[in-house]
TORLOMI-366679 format. One line per 3 residues: number of its first residue (from 1); for each residue z, y, x negated of C-alpha. Coordinates in steps of 0.05 Angstrom, whole numbers, plus 5000, padded with zeros to 4 digits. Each point is the difference from the previous one (the first is absolute). Layout:
% TORLOMI-366679
NUM) Z,Y,X | ... $
% end
This chain:
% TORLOMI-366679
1) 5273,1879,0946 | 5066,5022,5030 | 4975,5071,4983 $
4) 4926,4993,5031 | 5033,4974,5064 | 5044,5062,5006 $
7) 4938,5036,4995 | 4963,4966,5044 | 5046,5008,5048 $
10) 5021,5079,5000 | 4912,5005,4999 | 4997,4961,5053 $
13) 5061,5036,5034 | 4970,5069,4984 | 4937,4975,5034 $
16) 5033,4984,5058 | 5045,5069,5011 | 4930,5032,4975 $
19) 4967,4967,5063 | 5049,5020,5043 | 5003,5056,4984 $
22) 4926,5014,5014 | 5002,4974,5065 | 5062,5048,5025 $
25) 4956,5057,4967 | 4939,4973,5046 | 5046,5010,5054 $
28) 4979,5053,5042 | 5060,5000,5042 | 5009,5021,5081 $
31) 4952,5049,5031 | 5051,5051,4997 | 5011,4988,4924 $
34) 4915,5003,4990 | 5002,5065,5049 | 5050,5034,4956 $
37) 4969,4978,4934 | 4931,5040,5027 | 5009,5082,4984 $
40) 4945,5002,5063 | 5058,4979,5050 | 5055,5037,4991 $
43) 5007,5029,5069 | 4990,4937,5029 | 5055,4973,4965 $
46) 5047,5057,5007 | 4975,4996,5072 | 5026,4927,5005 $
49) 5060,5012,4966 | 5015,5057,5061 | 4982,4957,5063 $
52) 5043,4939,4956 | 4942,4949,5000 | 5009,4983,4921 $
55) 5036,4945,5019 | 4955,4969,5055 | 4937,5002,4948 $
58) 5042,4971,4948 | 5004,4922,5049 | 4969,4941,4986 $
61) 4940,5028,5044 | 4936,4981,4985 | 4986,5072,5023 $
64) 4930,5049,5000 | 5016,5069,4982 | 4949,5053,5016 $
67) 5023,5054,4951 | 4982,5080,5014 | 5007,5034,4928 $
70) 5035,5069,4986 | 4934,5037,5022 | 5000,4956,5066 $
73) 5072,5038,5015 | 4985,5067,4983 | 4947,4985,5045 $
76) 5040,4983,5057 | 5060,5058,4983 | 4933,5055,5012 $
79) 4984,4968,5060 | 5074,5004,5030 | 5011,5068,4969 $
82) 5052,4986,4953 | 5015,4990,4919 | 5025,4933,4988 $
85) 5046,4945,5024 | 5063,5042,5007 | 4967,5022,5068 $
88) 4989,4924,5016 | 5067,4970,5032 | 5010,4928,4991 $
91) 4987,4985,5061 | 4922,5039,5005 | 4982,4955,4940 $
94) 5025,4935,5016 | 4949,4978,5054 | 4933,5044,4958 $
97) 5024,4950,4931 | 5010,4931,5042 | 4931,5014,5027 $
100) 4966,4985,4932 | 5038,4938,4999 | 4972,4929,5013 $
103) 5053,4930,4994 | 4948,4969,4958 | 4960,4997,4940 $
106) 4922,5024,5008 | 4959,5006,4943 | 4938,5053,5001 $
109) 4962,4929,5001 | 5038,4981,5064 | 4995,5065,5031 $
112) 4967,4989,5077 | 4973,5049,5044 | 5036,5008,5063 $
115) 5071,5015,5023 | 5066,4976,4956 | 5074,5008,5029 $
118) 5044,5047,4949 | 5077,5005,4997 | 4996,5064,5053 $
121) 5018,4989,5070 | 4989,5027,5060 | 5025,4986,5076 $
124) 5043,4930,4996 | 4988,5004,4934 | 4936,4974,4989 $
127) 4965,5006,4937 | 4955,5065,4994 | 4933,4982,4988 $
130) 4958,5026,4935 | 4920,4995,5003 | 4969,4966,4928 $
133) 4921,5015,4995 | 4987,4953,4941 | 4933,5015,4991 $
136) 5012,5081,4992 | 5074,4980,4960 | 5026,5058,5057 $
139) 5059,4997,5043 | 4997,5029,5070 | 4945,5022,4995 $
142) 5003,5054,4947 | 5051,4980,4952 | 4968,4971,4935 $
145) 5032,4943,4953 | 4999,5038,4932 | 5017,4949,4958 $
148) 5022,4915,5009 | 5047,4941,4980 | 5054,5028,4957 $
151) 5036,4942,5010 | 5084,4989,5003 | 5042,4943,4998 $
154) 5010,5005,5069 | 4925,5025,5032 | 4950,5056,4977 $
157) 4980,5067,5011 | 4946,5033,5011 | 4989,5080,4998 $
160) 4968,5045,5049 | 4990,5075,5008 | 5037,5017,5059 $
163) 5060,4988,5031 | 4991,4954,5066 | 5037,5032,5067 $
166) 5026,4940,5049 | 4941,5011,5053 | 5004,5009,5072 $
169) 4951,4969,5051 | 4958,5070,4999 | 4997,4991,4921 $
172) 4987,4926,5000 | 4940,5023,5040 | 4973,5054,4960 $
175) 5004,4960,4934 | 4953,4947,5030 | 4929,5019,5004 $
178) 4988,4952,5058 | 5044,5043,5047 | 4969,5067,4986 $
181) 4959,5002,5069 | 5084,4989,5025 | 5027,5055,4959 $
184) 4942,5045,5020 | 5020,4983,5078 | 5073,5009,4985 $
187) 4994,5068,4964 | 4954,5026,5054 | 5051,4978,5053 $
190) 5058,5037,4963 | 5036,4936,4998 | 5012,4999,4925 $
193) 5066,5037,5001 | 5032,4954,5061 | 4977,4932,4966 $
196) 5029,5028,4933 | 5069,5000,5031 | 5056,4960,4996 $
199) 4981,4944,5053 | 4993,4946,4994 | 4925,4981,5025 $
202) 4960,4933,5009 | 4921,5030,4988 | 4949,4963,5012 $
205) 4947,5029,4959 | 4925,4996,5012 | 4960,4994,4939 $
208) 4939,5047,4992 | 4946,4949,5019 | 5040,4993,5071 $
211) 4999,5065,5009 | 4921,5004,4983 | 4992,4945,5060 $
214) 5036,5048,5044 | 4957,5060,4980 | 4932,4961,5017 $
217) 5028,4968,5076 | 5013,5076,5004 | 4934,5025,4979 $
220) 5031,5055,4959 | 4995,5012,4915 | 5084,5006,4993 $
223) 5066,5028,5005 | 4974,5077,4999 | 4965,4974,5068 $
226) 5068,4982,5028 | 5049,5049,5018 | 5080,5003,4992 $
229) 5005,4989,5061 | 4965,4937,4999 | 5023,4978,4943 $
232) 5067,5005,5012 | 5015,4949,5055 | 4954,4949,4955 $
235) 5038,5012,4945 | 5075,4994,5031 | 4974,4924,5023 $
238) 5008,4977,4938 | 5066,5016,4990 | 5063,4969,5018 $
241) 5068,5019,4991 | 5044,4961,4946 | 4987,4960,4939 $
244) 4958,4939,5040 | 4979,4950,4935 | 4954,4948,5008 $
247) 5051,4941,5000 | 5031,5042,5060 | 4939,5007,5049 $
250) 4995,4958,5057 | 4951,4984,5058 | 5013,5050,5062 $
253) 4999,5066,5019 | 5011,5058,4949 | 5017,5069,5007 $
256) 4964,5052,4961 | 5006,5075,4994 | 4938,5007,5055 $
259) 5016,4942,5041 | 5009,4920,5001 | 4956,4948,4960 $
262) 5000,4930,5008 | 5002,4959,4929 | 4976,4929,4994 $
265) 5024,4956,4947 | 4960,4936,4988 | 4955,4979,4945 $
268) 4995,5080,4985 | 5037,5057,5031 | 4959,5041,5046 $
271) 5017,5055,5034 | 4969,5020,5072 | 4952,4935,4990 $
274) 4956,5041,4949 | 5035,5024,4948 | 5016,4943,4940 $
277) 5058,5021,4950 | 4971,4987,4934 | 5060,5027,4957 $
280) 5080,5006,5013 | 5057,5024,4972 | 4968,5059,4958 $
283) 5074,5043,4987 | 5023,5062,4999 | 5055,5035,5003 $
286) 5003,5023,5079 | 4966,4941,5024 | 4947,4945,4994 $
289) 4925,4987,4998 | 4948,4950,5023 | 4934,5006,4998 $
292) 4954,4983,5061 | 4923,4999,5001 | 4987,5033,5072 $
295) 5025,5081,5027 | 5048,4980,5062 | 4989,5047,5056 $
298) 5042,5008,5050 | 4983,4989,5075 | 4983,5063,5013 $
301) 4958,5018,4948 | 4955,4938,5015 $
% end
């Protein structure tokens, strides 16, 4: 009996050390640990390693991890003209790899379409923003979710094609389909380049549909029937100097680049008395968006 106890005991034991033993194998460990463990992201890793992020991705989190694979890179070393990290100094890659950062856990399930805050910043460090079109699985725009939920102990990853570029308010425009009437006015203006700079800028950005309700109370088809001149002045009244966020506006008179507005805060912003701001705080890295559903023109283009 003595003897069958004993047994019983180092089976049961065995079971035990067995069990445990399975579940630290079903560990998958941090995100870093699951990134390095994948032969797909070895740049990414060694590119993690260089800007010294390792240790940020391997807290408590939960964090979201969109992931570009080897490919993704080479993609990105063409584009800039050179061969591989070594021309990338720490200090290039730290603000491109926090922008595929989220502080929190989002399953493909969970996945919303709409704007999400990353780890990037821009002016007084406020969180870059990163456009998720859920139903098309594509970030800004073009940038297609390859692959989903490889979960970590700490969050999840999930792979894309390309590498993402921190945006700035010119790029925030062109990946949204509902400012291309905008980014066909700005272009045509030769406004690009300025608005590209280093700011910051406060735009508030019409939305195709306002500028179709400024096209028919002009009688004319669209921008090709405006000219730079005309454009330009429009254009510069929706721009203010600085990084001007929603929680930051206030009722009064506001300066633009082509003269003063007035801004009403009550139930709803408005601008001028017609214009509603129907989205804020849209990030990048030289300034801010929000989104307004009438063109402002300025007095004398009335």
């Amino acid at each position: 009996m003595v003897a069958i106890a004993a047994a019983a005991a180092l089976i049961s034991f065995s079971s035990c050390e067995k069990e445990e033993e399975s579940k630290m194998n079903d560990d998958p460990g941090t995100l870093v640990e699951v990134a390095s463990s994948n032969s797909n992201f070895t740049t990414l890793v060694a590119a993690l390693q260089k800007a010294g992020l390792t240790g940020a991705l391997e807290g408590t989190g939960p964090f979201t991890v969109f992931a570009p694979t080897n490919q993704a890179f080479n993609h990105l070393f063409n584009t800039l003209g050179v061969s591989g990290l070594e021309y990338l100094s720490p200090e290039v890659l730290t603000p491109v790899l926090l922008y595929h950062v989220v502080s929190e856990k989002v399953m493909s399930s969970d996945l919303q379409s709409g704007y999400v805050s990353t780890w990037s910043t821009g002016p007084a460090n406020a969180a870059v923003s990163l456009m998720v079109d859920a139903e098309n699985i594509l970030l800004n725009g073009d940038v297609s979710v390859t692959g989903v939920d490889m979960e970590a102990e700490n969050g999840v990853i999930h792979v894309i094609d390309e590498v993402l570029l921190p945006p700035t308010v010119v790029d925030l425009a062109i990946d949204n389909n509902n400012f291309s009437i905008l980014v066909e006015a700005v272009v045509k203006a030769e406004l690009a380049g300025t608005l590209s700079s280093a700011g910051p800028f406060t735009v508030f950005a019409p939305t195709n549909a306002a500028f179709e309700k400024l096209f028919s109370s002009l009688a004319i088809n669209g921008i090709e029937d405006l000219t730079k001149e005309q454009l330009t002045p429009i254009l510069l009244y929706h721009v203010v100097s600085g990084n001007v966020r929603s929680g930051n506006l206030a009722s009064g008179t506001v300066t633009t680049l082509g003269g003063d507005i007035t801004v009403e805060l009550s139930a709803m912003v408005m601008i001028n008395g017609i214009a509603e701001v129907v989205a804020v705080d849209i990030q990048g890295i030289n300034g801010v968006v929000h989104v307004i559903d009438e063109v402002l023109l300025p007095p004398d283009a009335r």
